[in-house]
C-alpha positions in Angstrom: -70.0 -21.1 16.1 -72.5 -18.0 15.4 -73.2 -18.5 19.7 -70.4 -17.0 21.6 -70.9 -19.1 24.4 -67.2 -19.0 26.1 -66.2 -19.7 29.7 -63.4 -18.1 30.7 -61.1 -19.0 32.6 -58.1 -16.8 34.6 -54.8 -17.8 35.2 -51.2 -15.9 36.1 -47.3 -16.5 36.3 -46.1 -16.5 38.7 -49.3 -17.1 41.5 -47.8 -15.8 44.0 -48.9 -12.1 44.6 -50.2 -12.1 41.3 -53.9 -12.0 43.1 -55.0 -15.1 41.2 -54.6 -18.7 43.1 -54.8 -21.5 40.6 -57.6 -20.4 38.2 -60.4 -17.9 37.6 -63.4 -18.0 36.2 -65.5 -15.6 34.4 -65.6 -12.4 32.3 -64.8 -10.1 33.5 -62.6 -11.4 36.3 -61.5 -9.2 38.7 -58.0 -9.5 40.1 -55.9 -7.3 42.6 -52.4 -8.0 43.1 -50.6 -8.2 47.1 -47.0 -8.0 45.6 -45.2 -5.8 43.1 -43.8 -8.1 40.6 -44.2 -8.4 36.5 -46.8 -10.8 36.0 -48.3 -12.3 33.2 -51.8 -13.1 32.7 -53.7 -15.9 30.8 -57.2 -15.7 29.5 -58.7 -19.1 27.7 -61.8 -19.0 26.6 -63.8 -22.5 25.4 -66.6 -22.3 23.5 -67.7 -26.2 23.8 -70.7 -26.3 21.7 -68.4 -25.1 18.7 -65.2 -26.6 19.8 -63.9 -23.8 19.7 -60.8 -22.5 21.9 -58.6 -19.8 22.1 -56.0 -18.2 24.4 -54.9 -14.3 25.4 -51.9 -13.6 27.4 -51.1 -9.6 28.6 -47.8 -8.9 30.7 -48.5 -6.2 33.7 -45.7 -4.9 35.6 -47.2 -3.6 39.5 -45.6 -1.5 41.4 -44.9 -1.9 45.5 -47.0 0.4 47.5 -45.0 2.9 48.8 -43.8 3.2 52.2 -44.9 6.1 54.4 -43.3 6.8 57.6 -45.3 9.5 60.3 
C-alpha cells in the first residue's frame, strides 16, 4: 500500500537488561540498557490496511559502566 501506515513494535533477546520488557511500541522507540550484554533487537512493523508486514533485527553489543573508586 501507497499509505505507510505501520505500527511498530519493539522487542529484544535476551529482556533482561536489554531495557525493553516484553514489547515496545512506536517509532522511534527509545530504549536504554541497565546491563552490559550483546543484545539483539527486533523491529516489526504491520501495515494492516495493506497487509503488509515486515521485520528488522540489529545486534548491539553495550558495555558495563565502569567502576570508579574515590
Amino acid at each position: 500500500g501507497n499509505t505507510n501506515t505501520y505500527v511498530y513494535t519493539w522487542t529484544a533477546s535476551p529482556e533482561t537488561g536489554s531495557g525493553i520488557t516484553g514489547s515496545v511500541g512506536g517509532s522511534p522507540a527509545l530504549v536504554t540498557p541497565t546491563a552490559g550484554g550483546t543484545y539483539v533487537y527486533t523491529v516489526t512493523a504491520v501495515d494492516a490496511g495493506a497487509g503488509c508486514t515486515t521485520t528488522s533485527t540489529v545486534s548491539v553489543t553495550v558495555k558495563d559502566l565502569p567502576t570508579i573508586s574515590t
